[in-house]
Kinemage of the C-alpha trace (Angstrom):
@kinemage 1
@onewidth
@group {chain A} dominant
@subgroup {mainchain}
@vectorlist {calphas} color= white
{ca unk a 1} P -40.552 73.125 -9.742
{ca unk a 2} L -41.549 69.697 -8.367
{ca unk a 3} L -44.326 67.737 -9.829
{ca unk a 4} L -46.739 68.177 -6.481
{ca unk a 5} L -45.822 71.941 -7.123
{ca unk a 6} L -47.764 72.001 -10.574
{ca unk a 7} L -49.908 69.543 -10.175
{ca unk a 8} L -51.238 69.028 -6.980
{ca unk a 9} L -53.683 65.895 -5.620
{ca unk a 10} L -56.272 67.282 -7.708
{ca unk a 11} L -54.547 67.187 -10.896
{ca unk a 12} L -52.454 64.312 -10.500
{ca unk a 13} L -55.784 62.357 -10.884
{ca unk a 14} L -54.806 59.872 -8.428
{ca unk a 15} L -57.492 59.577 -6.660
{ca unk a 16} L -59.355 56.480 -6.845
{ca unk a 17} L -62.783 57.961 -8.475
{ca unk a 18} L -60.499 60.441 -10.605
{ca unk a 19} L -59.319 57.386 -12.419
{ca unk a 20} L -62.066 55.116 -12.094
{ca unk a 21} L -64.472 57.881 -13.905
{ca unk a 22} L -62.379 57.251 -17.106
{ca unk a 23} L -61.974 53.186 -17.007
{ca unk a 24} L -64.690 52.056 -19.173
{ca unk a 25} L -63.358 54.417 -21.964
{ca unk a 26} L -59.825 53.586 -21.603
{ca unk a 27} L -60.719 49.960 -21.764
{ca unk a 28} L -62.960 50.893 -24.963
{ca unk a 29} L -60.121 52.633 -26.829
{ca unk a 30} L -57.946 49.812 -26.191
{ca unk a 31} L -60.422 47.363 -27.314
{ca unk a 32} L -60.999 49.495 -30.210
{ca unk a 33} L -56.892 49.514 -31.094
{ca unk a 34} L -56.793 45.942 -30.821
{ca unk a 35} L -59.407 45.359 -32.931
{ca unk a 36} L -57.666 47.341 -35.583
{ca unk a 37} L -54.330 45.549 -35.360
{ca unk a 38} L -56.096 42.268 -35.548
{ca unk a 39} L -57.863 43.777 -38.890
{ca unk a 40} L -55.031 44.838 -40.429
{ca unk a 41} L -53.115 41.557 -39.581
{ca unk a 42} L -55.768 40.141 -41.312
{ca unk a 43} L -56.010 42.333 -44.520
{ca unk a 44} L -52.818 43.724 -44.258
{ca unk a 45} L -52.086 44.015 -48.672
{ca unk a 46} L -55.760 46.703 -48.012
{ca unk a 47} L -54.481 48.665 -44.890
{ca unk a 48} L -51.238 48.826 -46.891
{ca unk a 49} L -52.626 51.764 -48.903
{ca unk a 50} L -53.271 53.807 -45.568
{ca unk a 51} L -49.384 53.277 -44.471
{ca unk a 52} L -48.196 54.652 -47.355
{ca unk a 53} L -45.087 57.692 -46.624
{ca unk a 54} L -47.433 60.793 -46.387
{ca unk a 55} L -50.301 58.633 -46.038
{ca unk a 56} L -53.205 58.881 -43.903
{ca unk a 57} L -51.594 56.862 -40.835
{ca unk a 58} L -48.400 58.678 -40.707
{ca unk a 59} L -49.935 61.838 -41.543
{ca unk a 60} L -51.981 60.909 -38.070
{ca unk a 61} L -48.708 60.487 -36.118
{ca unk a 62} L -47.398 63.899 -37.003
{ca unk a 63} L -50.731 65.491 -36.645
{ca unk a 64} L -51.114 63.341 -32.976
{ca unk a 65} L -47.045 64.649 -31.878
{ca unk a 66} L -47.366 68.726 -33.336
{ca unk a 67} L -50.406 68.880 -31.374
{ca unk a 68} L -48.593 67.531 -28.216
{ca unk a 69} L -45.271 70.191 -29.045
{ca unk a 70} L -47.797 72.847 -29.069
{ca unk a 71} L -50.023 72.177 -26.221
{ca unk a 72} L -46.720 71.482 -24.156
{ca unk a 73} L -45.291 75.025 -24.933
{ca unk a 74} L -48.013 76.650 -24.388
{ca unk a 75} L -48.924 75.111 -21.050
{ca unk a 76} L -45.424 73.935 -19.809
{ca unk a 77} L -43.752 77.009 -19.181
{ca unk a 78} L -40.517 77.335 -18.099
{ca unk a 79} L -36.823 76.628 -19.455
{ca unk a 80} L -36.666 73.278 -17.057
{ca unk a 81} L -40.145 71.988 -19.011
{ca unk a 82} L -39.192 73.538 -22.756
{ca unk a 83} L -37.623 70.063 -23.214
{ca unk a 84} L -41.106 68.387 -23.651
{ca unk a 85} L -42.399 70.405 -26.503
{ca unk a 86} L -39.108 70.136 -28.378
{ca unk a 87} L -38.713 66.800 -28.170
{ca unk a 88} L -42.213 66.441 -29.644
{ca unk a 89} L -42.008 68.929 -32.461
{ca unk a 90} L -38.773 66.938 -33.070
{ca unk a 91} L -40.435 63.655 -33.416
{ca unk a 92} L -43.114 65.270 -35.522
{ca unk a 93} L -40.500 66.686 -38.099
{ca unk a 94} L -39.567 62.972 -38.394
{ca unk a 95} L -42.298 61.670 -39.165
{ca unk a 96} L -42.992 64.139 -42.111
{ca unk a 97} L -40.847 63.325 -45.108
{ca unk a 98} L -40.111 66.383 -47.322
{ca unk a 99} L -39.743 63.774 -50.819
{ca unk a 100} L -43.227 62.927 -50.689
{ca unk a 101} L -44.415 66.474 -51.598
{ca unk a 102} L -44.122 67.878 -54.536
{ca unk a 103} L -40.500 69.625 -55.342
{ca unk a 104} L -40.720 73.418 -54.938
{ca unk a 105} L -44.546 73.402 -52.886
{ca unk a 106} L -44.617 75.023 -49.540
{ca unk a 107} L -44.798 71.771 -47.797
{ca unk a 108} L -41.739 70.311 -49.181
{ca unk a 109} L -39.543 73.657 -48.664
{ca unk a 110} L -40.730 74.168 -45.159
{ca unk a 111} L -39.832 70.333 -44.153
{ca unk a 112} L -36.797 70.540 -46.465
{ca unk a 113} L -35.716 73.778 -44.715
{ca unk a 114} L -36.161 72.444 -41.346
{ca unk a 115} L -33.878 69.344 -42.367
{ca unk a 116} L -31.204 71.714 -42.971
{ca unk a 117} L -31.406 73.705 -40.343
{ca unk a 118} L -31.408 70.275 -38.336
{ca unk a 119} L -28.349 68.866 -39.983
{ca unk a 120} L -26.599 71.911 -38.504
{ca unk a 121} L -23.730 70.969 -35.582
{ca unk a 122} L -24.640 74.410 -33.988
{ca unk a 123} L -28.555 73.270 -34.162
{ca unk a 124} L -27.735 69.893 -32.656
{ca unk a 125} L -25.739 70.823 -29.800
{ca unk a 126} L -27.961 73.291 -28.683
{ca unk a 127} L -31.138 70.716 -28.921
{ca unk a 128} L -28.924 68.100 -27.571
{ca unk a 129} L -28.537 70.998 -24.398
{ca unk a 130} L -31.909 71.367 -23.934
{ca unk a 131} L -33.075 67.975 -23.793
{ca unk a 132} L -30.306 66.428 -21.552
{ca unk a 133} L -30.356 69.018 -19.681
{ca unk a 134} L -34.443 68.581 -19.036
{ca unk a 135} L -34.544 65.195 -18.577
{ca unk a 136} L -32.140 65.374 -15.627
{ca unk a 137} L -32.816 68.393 -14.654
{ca unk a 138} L -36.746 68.407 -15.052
{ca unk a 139} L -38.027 64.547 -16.197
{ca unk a 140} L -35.825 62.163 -14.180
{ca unk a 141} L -36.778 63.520 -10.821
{ca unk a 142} L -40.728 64.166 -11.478
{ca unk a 143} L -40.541 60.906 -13.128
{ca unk a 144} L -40.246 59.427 -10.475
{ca unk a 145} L -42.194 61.244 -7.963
{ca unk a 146} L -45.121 60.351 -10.860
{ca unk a 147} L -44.310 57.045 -10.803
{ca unk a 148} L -44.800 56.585 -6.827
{ca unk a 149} L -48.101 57.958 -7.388
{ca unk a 150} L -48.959 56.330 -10.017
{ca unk a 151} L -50.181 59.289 -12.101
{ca unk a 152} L -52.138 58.402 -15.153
{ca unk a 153} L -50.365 60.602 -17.610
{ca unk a 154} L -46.638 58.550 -16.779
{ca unk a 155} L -48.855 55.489 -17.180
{ca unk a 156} L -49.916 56.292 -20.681
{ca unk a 157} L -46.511 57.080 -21.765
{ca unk a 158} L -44.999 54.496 -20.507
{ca unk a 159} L -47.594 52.250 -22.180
{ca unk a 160} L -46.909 54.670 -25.537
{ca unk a 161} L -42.945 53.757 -24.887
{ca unk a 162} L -43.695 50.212 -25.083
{ca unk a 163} L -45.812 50.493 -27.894
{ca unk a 164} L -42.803 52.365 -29.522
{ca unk a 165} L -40.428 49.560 -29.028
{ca unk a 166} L -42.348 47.123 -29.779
{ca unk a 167} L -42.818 48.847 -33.540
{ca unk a 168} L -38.639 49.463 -33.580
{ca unk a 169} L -38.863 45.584 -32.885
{ca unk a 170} L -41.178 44.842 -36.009
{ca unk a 171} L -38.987 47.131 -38.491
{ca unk a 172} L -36.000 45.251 -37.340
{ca unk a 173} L -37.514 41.919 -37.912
{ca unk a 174} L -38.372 42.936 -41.513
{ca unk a 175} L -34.868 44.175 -42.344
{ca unk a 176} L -33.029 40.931 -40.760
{ca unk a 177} L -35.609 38.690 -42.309
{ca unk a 178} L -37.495 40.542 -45.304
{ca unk a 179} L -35.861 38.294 -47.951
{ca unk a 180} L -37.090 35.040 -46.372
{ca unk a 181} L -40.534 36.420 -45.945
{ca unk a 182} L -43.697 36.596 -48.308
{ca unk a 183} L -44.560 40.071 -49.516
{ca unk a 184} L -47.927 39.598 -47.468
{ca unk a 185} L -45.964 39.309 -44.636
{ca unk a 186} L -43.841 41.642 -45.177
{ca unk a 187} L -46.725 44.324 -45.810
{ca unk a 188} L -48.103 42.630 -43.149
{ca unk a 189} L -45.342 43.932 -40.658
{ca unk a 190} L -44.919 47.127 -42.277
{ca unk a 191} L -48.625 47.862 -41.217
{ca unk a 192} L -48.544 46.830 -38.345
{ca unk a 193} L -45.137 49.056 -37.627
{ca unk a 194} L -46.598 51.903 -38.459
{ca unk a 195} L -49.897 52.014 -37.110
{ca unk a 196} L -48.290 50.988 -33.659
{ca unk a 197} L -45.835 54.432 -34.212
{ca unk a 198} L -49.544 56.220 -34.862
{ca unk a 199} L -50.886 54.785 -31.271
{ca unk a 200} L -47.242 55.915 -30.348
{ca unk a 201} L -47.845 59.188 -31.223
{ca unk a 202} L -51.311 59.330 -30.304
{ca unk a 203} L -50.230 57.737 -26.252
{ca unk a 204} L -47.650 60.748 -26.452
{ca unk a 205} L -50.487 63.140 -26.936
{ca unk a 206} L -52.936 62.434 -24.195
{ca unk a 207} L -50.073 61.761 -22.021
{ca unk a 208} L -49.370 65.671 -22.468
{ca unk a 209} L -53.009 66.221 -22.316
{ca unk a 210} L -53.863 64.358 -18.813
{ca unk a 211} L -50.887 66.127 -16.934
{ca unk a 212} L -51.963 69.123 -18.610
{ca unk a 213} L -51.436 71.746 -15.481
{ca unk a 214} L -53.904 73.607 -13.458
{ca unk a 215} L -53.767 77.178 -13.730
{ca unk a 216} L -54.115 79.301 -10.432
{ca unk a 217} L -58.033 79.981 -11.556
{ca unk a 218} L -58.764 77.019 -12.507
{ca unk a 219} L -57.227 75.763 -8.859
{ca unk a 220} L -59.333 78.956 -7.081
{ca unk a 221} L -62.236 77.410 -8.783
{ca unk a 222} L -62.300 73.743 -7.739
{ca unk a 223} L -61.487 74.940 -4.396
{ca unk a 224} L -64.346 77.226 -4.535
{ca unk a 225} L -66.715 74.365 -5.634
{ca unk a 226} L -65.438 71.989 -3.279
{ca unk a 227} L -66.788 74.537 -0.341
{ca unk a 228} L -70.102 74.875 -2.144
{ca unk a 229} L -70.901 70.946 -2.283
{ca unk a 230} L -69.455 70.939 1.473
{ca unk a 231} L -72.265 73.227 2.773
């Protein structure tokens, strides 16, 4: 199913008032993240406490990416779209480390069990099935009918993408060059790294939420509404 198919003009939210409605607060939330960054390059040694494994921050990312698997499976139906949710209950199960919990609590067996059952060859190939086979079959050619459009949900991601690599880049920076580095700056880097994979995670979410798909009532509705302000 194409991507005019599910979304439609409506819900593509390409329209120039569609988008314009939401400026101010995208240009507030990005204000807002920068202002963080800059605090945290700043104090980095106090923000360190918040990056900690299982901390608050990446405790955030894995909260921000399970709620984007489940919203996508419930609302992306269909085997060509199951690819989306998996690849984000995937990326929350990384995030999660089963170590920092407690040995033998429920936390740690459920993340420990899933780390098994993902260090299977059987497990892999079939995952590795379902995502390939999405993206080409599914992402590669929506993607790009999005991106002639310019919908605001491949804009996010993309900007979440970029936000992603940029984080990779930091965490390879402070592996090639930790030793010559002063533990502030090395903190400094590590805080930054993670609280860019949070706005990561995060970018991934509303992504999912703005091309969230109309269902046939809600599309019966607008319509209907549209004829009532036309009268």
């Amino acid at each position: 199913m194409s991507y005019s198919e599910d979304h439609g003009p409506d819900t593509a939210l390409t329209s120039k008032n569609g988008f314009g409605a939401g400026r101010v607060a995208f240009c507030a939330v990005i204000a807002l993240a920068i202002g963080i960054l800059c605090a945290i390059s700043i104090w980095p040694m106090q923000a360190a406490a918040l990056n900690q494994e299982g901390g608050l921050i990446e405790t955030g990312s894995a909260a921000a990416l399970l709620a984007a698997g489940v919203a996508a499976l419930v609302r992306y139906r269909g085997i060509s779209r199951f690819y989306i949710g998996v690849v984000c209950l995937l990326l929350a199960e990384r995030e999660l480390e089963a170590d920092v919990y407690a040995t033998g609590s429920l936390p740690y067996q459920i993340l420990n069990g899933f780390d098994v059952m993902l260090d299977m060859t059987l497990v892999r190939v079939v995952l590795a099935v379902v995502v390939l086979g999405g993206v080409f079959w599914h992402g590669v050619p929506n993607a790009w009918q999005a991106l002639k459009i310019r919908a605001p949900f491949l804009m996010v991601f993309i900007l979440a993408g970029m936000l992603a690599v940029v984080a990779q880049g930091l965490e390879e920076i402070s592996s090639a060059f930790g030793d010559e580095m002063t533990m502030v700056m090395v903190v400094r880097l590590f805080a930054l790294e993670e609280t860019l994979e949070m706005y990561f995670s995060i970018g991934i979410l509303a992504a999912v939420l703005i091309g969230w798909p109309k269902t046939k009532t809600d599309e019966t509705s607008d319509e209907q509404i549209a004829k009532d302000n036309m009268r």
